[in-house]
C-alpha positions as a printed NumPy array, in Angstrom:
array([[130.423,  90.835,  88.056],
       [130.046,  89.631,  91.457],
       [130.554,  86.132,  92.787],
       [127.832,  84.029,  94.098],
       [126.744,  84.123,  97.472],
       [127.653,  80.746,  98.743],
       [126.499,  79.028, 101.889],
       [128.511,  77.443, 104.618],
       [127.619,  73.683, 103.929],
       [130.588,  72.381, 105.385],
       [129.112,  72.273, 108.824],
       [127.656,  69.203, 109.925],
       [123.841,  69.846, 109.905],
       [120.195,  68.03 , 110.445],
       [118.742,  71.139, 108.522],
       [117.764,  70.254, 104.874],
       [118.904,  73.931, 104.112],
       [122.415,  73.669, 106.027],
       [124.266,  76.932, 107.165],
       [120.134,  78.496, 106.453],
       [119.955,  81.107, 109.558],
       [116.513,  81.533, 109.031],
       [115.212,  77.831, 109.2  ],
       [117.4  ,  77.664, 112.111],
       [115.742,  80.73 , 113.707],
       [112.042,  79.317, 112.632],
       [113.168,  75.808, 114.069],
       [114.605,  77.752, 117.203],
       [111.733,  79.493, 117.734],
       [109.043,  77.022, 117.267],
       [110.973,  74.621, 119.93 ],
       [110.41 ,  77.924, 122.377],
       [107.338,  78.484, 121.808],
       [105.975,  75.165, 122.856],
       [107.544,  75.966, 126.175],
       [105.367,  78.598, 126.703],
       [102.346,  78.729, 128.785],
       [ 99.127,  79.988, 128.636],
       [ 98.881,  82.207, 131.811],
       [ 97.868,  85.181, 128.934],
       [ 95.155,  83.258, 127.771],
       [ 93.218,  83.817, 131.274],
       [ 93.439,  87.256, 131.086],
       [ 91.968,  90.463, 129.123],
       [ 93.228,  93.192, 127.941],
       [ 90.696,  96.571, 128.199],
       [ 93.68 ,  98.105, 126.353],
       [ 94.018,  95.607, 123.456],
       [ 91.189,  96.667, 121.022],
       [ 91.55 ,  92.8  , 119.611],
       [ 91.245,  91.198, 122.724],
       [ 87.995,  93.209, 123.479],
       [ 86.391,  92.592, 119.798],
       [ 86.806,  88.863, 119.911],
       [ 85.324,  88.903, 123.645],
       [ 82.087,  91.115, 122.168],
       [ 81.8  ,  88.874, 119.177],
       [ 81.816,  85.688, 121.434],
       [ 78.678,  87.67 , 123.353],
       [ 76.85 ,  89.292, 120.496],
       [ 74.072,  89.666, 122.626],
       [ 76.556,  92.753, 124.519],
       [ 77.115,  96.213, 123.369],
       [ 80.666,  97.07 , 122.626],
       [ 80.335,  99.123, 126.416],
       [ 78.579,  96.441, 127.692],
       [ 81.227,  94.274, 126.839],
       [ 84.543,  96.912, 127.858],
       [ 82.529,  97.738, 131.172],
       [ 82.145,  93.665, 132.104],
       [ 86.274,  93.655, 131.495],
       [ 86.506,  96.251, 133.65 ],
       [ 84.347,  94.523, 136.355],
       [ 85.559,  91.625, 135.879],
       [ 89.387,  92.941, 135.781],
       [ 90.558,  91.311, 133.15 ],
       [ 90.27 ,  87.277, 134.356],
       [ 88.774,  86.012, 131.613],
       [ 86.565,  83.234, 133.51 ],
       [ 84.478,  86.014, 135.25 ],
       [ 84.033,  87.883, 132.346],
       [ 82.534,  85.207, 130.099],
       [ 80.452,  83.858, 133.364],
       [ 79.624,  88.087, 133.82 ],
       [ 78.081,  88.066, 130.027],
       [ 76.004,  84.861, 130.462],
       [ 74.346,  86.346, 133.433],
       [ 73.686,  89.636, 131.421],
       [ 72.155,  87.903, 128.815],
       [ 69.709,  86.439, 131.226]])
């Protein structure tokens, strides 16, 4: 029979789970990730299949082409493409 797995509680620890890697790594990474900016979020992907479908289901009025080829046009800064789709739909 094998012994119990035991966890190294004798560290002194803020964590409710103490010696838990993985709530330190999800605590770790959440901290990081509010550092981040969102330079990505002015940008579009023609590669990213995801980033194209949400842009052609903000602008249903578009064709899926329509919507790749005002990307394209636009390359990739987001702000021109969604002003590039309101003029289209005029």
């Amino acid at each position: 029979m094998m012994a119990p797995i035991r966890r190294n509680t004798d560290r002194g620890s803020s964590s409710p789970y103490p010696g838990d890697f993985l709530y330190s790594l999800a605590i770790f990474s959440s901290l990081t990730k509010a550092k981040q900016d969102n330079r990505d979020r002015s940008r579009i992907s023609q590669s990213e299949p995801y980033e194209v479908e949400h842009f052609h289901q903000k602008h249903k009025h578009l064709s899926h082409a329509d919507a790749v080829r005002i990307i394209k046009g636009a390359g990739g800064n987001r702000e021109k493409a969604d002003a590039a789709a309101e003029k289209a739909r005029r």
